[in-house]
C-alpha positions in Angstrom: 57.3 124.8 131.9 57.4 121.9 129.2 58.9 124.2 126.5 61.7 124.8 128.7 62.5 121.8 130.1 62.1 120.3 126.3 64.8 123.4 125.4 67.1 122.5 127.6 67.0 118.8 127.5 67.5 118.9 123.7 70.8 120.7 124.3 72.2 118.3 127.2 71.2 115.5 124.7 73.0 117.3 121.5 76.4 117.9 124.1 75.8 114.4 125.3 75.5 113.2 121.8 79.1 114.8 120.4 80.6 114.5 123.5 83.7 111.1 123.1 81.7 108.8 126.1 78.8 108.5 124.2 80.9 107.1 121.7 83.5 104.7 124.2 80.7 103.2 126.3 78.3 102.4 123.3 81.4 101.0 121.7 82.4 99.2 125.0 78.8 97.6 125.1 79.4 96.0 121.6 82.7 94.5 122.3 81.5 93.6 125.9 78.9 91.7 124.6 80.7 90.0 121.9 83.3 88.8 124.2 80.9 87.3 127.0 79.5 85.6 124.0 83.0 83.8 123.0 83.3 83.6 126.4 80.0 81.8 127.3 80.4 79.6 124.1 84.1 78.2 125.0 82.9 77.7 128.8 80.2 75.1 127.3 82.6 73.4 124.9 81.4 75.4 122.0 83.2 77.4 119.4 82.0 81.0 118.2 78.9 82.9 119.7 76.7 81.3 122.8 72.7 82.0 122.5 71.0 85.0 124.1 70.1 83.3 127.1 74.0 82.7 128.1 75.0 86.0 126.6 72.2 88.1 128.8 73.2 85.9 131.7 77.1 87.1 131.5 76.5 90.7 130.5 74.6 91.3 133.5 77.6 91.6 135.8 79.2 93.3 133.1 76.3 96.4 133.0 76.6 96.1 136.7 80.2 97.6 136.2 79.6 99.5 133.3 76.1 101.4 133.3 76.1 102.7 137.3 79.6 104.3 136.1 78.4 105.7 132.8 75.4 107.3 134.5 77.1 108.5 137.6 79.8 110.3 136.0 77.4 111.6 133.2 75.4 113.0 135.9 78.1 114.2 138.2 79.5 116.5 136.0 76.5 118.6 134.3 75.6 120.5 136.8 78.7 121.3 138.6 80.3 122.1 135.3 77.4 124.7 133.9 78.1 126.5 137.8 82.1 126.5 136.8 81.5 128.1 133.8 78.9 130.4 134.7 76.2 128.9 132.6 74.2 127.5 135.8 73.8 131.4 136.6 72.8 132.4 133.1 70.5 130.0 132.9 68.5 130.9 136.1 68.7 134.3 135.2 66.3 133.7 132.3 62.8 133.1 132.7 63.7 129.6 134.0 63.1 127.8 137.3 65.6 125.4 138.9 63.6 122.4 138.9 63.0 123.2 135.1 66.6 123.1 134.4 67.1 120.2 136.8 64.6 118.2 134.7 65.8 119.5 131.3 69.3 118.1 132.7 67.9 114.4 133.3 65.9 114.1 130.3 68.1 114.5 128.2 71.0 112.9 130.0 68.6 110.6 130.4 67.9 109.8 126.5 71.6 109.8 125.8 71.9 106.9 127.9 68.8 105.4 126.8 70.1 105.8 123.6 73.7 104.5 124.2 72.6 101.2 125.8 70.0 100.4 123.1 72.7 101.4 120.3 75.3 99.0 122.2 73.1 95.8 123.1 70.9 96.6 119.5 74.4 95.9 117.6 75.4 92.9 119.8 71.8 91.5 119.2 72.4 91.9 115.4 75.5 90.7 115.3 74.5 87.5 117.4 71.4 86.8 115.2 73.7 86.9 111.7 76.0 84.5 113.5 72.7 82.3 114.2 73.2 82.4 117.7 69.8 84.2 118.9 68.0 81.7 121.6 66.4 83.9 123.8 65.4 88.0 122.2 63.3 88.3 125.2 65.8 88.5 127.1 68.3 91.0 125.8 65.0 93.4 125.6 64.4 92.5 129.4 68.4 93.6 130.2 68.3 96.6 127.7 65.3 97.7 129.7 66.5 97.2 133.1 69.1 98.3 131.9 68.0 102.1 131.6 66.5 102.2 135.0 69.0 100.9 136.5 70.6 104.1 134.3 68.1 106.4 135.7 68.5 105.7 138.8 72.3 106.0 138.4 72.0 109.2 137.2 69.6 110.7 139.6 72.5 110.1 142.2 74.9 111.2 139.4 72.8 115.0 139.6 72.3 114.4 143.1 76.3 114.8 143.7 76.6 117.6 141.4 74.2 119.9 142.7 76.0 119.7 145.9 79.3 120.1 144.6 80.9 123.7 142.9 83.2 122.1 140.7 83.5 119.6 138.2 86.1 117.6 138.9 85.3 117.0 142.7 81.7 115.6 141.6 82.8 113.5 139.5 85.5 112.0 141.5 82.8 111.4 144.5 80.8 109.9 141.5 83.4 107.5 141.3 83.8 106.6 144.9 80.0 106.2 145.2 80.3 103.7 142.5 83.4 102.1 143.3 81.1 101.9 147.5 77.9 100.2 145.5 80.5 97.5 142.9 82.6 96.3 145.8 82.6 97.8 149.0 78.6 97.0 149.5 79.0 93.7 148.9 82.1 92.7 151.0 80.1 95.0 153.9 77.2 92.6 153.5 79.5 88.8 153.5 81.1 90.5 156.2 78.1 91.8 158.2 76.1 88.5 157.5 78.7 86.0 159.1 79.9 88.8 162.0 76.7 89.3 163.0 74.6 86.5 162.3 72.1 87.9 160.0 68.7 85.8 159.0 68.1 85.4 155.4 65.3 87.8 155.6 66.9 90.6 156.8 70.5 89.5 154.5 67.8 90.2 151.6 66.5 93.3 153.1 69.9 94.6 153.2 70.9 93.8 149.4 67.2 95.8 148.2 69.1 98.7 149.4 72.0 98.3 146.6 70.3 99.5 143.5 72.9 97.0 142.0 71.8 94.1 143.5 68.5 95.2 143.3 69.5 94.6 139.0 71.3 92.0 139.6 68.5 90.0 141.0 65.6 91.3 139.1 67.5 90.9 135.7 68.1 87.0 136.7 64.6 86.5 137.5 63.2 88.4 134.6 65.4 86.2 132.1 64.0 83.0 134.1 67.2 82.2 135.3 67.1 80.3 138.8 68.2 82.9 141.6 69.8 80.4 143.8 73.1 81.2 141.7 72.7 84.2 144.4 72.8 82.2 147.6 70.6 81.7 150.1 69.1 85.2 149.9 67.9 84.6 146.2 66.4 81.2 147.5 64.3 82.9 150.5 63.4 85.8 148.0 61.5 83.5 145.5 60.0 81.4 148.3 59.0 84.0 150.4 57.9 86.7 147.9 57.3 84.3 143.7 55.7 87.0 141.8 55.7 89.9 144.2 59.2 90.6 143.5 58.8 92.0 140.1 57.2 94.9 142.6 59.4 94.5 144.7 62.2 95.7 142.7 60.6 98.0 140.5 59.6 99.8 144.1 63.5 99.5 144.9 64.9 100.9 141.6 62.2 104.1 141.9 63.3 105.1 145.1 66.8 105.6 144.3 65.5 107.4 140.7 63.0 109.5 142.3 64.7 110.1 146.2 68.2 112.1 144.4 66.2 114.0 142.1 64.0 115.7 145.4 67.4 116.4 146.8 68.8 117.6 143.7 65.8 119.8 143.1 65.7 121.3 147.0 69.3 122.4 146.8 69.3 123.8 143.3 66.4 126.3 144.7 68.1 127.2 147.3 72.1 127.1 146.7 73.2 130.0 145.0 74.3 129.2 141.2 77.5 131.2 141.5 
């Protein structure tokens, strides 16, 4: 079973690898990261780059847009497009299960976002450090990390959608309105929810663990040691309430959604037909 799966992830990772996104998003991370930098530096008065600490701080809503929509789309389109082409059928008809190929898929996905991320932030961390502006490495290896799970779990839903979809396009564009549903829509839902119906901060904060993005959000602002009141009264009760549970906490949130797809994924791949 591993030989397979290691076959098979070694050739999503070589498309992934020549494919032109690997290249745009690592190449969007660099410049991303640079210009929260300027960005972060003029908004304190300074000139040139800002330290890590202000730099990790900005990026994080940037990943938030970037990274959920790199893995999603990554995700939604293996599948799908190896049944439009007739290679999802050749490949079962070898001596291959489905849950083989499904794990070959996410591995190697998986390292080509691993490896996309750490390119991207890795460059903006050098770059920062030869312009004398490192405060806080810590931290950038703290967001690079959470980073990829967030990534992973991203892509789990990514696979999820393709497994249930027969072509290409279609998953990808329902990749797109799932992600477009966790940036924006989520979050209005939940202002609008919490003043319509008079949520308590307990269960506003329940509600947000079931946004992988917020989850992120929240757990990359308390792993940098930045204060999480800057997210409201939710982020106040969270630290109160749970201090230094919520490292679990998260880490529980973030598995479900990278683990819960992939069982889906896995049950309809073994029993929809490849063609």
């Amino acid at each position: 079973m591993a030989s397979n799966t290691l076959c098979i992830a070694r050739r999503e990772l070589r498309d992934a690898l020549k494919s032109r996104w690997f290249v745009l998003y690592t190449l969007a991370f660099v410049v991303l990261g640079l210009a929260v930098s300027f960005v972060s530096a003029a908004g304190t008065g300074g000139t040139g780059f800002s330290g890590f600490g202000r730099t990790t701080a900005g990026l994080v809503n940037l990943i938030l847009l970037v990274v959920p929509l790199m893995a999603l789309t990554a995700g939604a389109a293996t599948i799908a497009s190896d049944r439009e082409r007739g290679m999802l059928a050749y490949l079962l008809s070898q001596p291959v299960s489905p849950v083989e190929v499904l794990l070959g898929k996410y591995i190697g996905l998986g390292t080509s976002l691993l490896a996309a991320i750490s390119l991207g932030l890795g460059a903006c961390a050098v770059i920062l450090s030869w312009r004398g502006g490192v405060s806080s490495p810590q931290a950038i290896l703290w967001l690079a990390g959470l980073s990829f799970v967030l990534a992973l779990g991203m892509l789990s839903v990514g696979i999820m959608i393709s497994s249930l979809t027969r072509r290409a396009s279609a998953a990808v564009g329902v990749a797109i309105f799932v992600w477009l549903t966790l940036v924006f829509v989520s979050d209005l839902a939940l202002m609008t929810g919490a003043v319509a119906l008079h949520l308590r901060i307990d269960e506003l904060f329940a509600l947000s663990l079931h946004n992988p993005l917020q989850v992120f959000k929240m757990w990359s602002l308390h792993a940098i040691d930045a204060n999480l009141d800057v997210l409201g009264p939710a982020g106040l009760y969270a630290v109160e309430e749970y201090g230094r549970s919520l490292h679990a906490i998260f880490t529980t949130g973030l598995s479900v959604w990278i683990v819960l797809p992939l069982v889906v994924a896995s049950l309809v791949l073994a029993r929809k037909s490849p063609l």
